[in-house]
N, C-alpha and C positions, 0 to 999 in steps of 0.2 A: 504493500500500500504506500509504503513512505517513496520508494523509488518511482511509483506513480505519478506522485504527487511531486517530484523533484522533475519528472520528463514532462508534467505539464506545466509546471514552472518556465524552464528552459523554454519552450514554445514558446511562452507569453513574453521572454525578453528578445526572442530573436525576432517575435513579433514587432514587437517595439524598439525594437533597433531600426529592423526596413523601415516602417511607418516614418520614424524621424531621419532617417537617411535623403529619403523621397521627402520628408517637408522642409526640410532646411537648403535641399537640392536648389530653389529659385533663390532663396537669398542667397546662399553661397555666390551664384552664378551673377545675381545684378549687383550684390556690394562686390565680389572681387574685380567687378568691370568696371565701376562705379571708381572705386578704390583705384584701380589704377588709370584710368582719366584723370583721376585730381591729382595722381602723383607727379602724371606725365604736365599737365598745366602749371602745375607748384615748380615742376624742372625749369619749364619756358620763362616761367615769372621771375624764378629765381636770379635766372642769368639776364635776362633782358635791363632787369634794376641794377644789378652789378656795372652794366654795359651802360647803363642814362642813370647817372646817381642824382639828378636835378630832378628824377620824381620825386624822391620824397619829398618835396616842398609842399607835394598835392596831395600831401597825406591827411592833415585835418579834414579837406575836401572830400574824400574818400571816406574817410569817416564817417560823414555827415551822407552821405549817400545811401551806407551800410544800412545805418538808422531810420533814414527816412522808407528804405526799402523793407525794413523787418516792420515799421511801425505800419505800410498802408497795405501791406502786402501778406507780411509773413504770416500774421496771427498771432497764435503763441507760441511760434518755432523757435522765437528769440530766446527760449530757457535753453533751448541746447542738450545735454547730455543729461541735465537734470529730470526734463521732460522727461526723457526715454526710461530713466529711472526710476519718477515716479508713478510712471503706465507699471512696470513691473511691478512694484508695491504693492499698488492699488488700479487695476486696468478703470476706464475711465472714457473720456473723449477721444481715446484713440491717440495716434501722430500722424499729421499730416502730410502727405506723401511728398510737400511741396518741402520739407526741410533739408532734403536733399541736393535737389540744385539751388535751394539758397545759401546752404552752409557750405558747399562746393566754391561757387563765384565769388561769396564776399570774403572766405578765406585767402582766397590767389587775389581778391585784390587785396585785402591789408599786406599779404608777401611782397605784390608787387610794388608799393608806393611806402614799403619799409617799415612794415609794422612786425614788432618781436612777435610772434606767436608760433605755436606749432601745428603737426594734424593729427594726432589722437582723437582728438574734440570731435574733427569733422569726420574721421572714419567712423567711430560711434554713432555721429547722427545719421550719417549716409545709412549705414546696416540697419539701426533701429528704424528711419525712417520705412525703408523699404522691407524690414521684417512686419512692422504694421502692415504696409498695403499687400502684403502677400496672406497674413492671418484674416483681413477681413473677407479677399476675395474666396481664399477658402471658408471662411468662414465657423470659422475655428474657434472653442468655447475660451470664456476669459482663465482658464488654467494652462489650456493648450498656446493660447495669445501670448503670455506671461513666458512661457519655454521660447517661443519663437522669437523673442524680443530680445532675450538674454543670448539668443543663436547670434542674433544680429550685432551686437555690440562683440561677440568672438569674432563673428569674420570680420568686420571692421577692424579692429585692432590687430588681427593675426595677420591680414592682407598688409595691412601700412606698415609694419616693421617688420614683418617676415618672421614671425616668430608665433606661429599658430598652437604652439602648446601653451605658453605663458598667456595668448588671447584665451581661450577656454578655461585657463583658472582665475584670469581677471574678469570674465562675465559673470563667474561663481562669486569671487570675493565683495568686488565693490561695492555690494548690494547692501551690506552691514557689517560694522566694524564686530569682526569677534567670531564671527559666525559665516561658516561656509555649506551651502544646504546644494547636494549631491544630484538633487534629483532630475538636472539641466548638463550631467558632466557628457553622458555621449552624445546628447544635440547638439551641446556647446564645442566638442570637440570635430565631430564630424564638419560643422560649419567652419570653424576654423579652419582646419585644414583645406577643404575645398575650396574657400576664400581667395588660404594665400598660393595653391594651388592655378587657379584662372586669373590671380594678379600677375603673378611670373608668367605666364603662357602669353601674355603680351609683352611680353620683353621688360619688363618693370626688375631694374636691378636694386637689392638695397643693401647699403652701408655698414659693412661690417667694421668692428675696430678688434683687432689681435692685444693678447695682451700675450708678452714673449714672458711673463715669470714664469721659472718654475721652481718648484719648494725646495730649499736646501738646508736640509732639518738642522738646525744648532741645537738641542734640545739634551739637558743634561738629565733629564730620565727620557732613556732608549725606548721605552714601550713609546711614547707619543710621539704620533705620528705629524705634527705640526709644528712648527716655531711659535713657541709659547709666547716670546718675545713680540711677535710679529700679530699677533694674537688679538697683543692684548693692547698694540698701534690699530688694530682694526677697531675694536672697541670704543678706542677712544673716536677713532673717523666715527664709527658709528652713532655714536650722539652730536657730534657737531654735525651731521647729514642730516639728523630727526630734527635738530634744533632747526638750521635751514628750513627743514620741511614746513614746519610750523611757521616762522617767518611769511616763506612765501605767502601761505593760506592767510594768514590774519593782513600783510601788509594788502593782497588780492581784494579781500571783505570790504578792508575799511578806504580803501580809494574808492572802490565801487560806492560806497556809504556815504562817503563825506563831498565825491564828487556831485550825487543825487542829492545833496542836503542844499549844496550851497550853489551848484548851476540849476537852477530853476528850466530853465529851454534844455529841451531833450537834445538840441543837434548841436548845442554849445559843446556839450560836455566832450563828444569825437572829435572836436577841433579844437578844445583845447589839451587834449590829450594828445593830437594828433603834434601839435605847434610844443609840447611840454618833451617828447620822442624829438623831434626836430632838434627841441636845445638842447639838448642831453646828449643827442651827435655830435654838436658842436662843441659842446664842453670836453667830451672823454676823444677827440680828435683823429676818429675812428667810426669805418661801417660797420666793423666787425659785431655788432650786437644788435644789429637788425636781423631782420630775417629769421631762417629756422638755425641758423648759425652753425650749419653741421662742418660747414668748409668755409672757403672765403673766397676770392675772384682771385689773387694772386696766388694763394696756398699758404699763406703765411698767417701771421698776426693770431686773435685767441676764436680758436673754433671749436668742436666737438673732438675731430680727429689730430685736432695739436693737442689738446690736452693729455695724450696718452705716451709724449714726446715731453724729455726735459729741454726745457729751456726755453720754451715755443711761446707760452700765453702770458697773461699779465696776471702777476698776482693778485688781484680784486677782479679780474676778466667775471668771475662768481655772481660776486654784487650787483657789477652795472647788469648783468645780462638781467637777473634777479629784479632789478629797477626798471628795465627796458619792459619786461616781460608784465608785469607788474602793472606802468602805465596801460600798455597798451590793451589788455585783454580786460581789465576794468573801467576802461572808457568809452566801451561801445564798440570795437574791433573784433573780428572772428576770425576762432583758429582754436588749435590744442594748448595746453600749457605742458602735454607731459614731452616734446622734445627740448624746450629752454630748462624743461627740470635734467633732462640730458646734460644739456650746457653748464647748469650751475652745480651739478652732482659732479659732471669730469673733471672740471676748472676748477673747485672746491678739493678733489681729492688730488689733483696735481699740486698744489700748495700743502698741502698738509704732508704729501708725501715729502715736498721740500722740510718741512720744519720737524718731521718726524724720522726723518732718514729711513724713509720705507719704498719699496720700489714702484716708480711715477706711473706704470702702466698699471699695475694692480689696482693702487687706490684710484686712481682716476677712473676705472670699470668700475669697482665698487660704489664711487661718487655717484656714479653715473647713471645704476639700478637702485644704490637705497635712498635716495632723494627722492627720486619715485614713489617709493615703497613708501616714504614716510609721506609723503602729500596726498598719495591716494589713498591709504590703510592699506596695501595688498605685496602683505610679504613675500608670499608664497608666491605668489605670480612673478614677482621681481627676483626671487633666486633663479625661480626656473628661467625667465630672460638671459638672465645670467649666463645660462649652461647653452641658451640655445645661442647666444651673438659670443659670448668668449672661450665656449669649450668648457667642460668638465672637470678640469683639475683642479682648480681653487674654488668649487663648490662650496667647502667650509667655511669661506671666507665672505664668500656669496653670501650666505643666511647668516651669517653674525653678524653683518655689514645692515643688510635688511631686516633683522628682526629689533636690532635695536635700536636705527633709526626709526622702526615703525612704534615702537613704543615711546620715544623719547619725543614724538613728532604731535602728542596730541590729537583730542577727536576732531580737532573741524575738518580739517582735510580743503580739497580743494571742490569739491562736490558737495552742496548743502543738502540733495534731497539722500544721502549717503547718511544710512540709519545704525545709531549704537544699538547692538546687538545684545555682546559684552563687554562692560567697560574695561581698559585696559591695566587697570589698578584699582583693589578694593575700596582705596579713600576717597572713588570717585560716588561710590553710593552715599559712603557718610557724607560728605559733600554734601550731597544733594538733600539727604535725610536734613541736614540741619536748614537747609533754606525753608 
């Protein structure tokens, strides 16, 4: 009876396997298409601004564009990632199919007229948008809607950095800090992969960075397999990466906040944010912090793939980007914020490797996932990044690097509809019991 019971088992998973195979099959196929159109626009836009640096002047203007086209146009596409998040929570009014080519266009243009931002954000919206318009036409119940949504934010994310395991455990995690609920992992996986599968089939290459250490144990008890030494330099990166994290998110909040408080006109606020990026070029005397900042037009100066090179970036390159990234994506600009966390994660751990005499390529990968790890809450997704753009071998360093930026980074994160599960320390409940 029991082995009967275990062979009808088996049926009903392999049933449910094809079923989400065959549902996630269209979104995979229009976010990986989707996904890599905007990569290959983000390419053009990229270098075009490099080649006419007199656009940024038209960056306020642009701006103000953004805005007036999300305000008569968009609806409520304007929440972005949060939307798509709070459909999963609580399904709802749905997402409108049109967030897609909005958050597609207005991100290549803040790229092109030099606004800091990244494309997380918009691969996210692309998939969830278009995982909506695939749930409604099938017509799919709000539990099956809620799987297909979470598919969508995989292949988004697995297609735009190529790293389609770390997309399936970031569709799992982001959802609540604490708390990772299973029951989404082979849609979520399936879609990823086929994602960044049909991203690459149209030539979409993307950016890997090496890190050349490898471990050479000093370690005066033989059983331990690590440099205890080296250990316990991660450690310390690891809370200056969380502190960053937090940083980012609270200094993100309150420009957003305080810009709404005291510009009363909605299209001021893009043009002075846009005009506030302008003098902030001028001041640090350098383009190197516009854009997604992975490289630069000459190869030189502080980018994502110098940071991993002694001697290449500026030591504060961290901060402006962090400043750069900061104005722009809370004054009305669209784009991701998790590749500037790239930036300010690698350039942060290339400095620290300087003052810590730790090796510059190491810390600067590690910068580079737990900065992430700590802005988003998702540790687990940011090791496995880890293993999937640097390779395997300093995995331990991986998750020490992310688990305690993710703890030292606090709950707000850079996602508000992004739910406490469980708190990340018990003295958060007294906390709260005393308010």
């Amino acid at each position: 009876m029991k082995k009967i019971i275990q062979s009808i088992e088996q049926v009903a998973i392999l049933k449910y396997s094809l079923r989400w195979s065959l549902l996630v099959l269209p979104v995979a196929l229009f976010a990986g298409s989707v996904v890599a159109l905007f990569l290959f626009l983000l390419d053009l836009a990229t270098k075009f601004r490099w080649q006419h640096e007199w656009l940024l002047y038209f960056l306020p203007f642009a701006g103000i564009a953004i805005v007036w086209a999300y305000h008569s146009k968009g609806k409520n596409t304007s929440a972005g990632n949060n939307l798509v998040m709070d459909e999963i929570h609580k399904p709802g009014g749905g997402i409108p199919v049109r967030m897609a080519p909005f958050i597609l266009i207005t991100t290549v243009i803040t790229h092109l007229f030099g606004g800091s931002a990244g494309r997380e954000g918009t691969a996210i919206q692309i998939g969830g948008s278009l995982a909506s318009f695939v749930a409604k036409k099938l017509r799919l119940n709000a539990e099956d809607t809620r799987t297909l949504l979470m598919t969508g934010i995989a292949a988004g994310f697995g297609a735009v950095f190529g790293t389609p395991v770390a997309g399936a455990i970031f569709a799992l995690e982001v959802l609540a800090i604490g708390r990772i609920k299973y029951d989404a992992l082979l849609p979520c996986f399936f879609a990823a992969v086929m994602a960044d599968i049909v991203c690459r089939a149209y030539g979409i290459h993307h950016t890997y960075y090496h890190i050349n250490f490898h471990e050479q144990l000093n370690s005066v008890v033989p059983y331990l397999n690590f440099d205890y030494l080296l250990l316990i330099k991660v450690v310390l990166a690891g809370f200056c990466f969380g502190i960053i994290s937090y940083l980012f998110s609270q200094l993100s909040h309150q420009i957003k906040k305080q810009s709404q408080q005291h510009l009363k006109n909605k299209y001021l606020i893009p043009f002075v944010g846009g005009c506030i990026v302008i003098a902030l070029t001028f001041l640090v005397g350098t383009t190197d912090y516009l854009g997604l900042g992975v490289t630069t037009f000459s190869g030189s100066g502080t980018s994502i793939v110098n940071a991993f090179k002694a001697g290449e970036i500026d030591s504060f390159g961290w901060a402006w980007k962090l400043i750069f990234t900061t104005v722009t994506l809370s004054m009305g600009f669209k784009g991701g914020e998790v590749t500037p966390l790239f930036f300010i994660g690698a350039a942060l751990g290339n400095t620290l490797a300087v003052c810590l005499g730790a090796p510059i390529d190491l810390m600067a990968g590690l910068g580079f996932i737990a900065v992430f790890a700590g802005a988003t809450n998702t540790p687990l997704a940011c090791t496995i990044m880890g293993v999937e753009l640097f390779g395997g071998d300093n995995i331990l360093y991986y998750a020490v690097a992310c688990f305690v930026a993710y703890y030292f980074s606090g709950h707000s994160g850079i996602y508000h509809a992004q739910r406490i599960a469980i708190p990340k320390a018990d003295t958060i409940h007294k906390l709260e019991d005393d308010k």
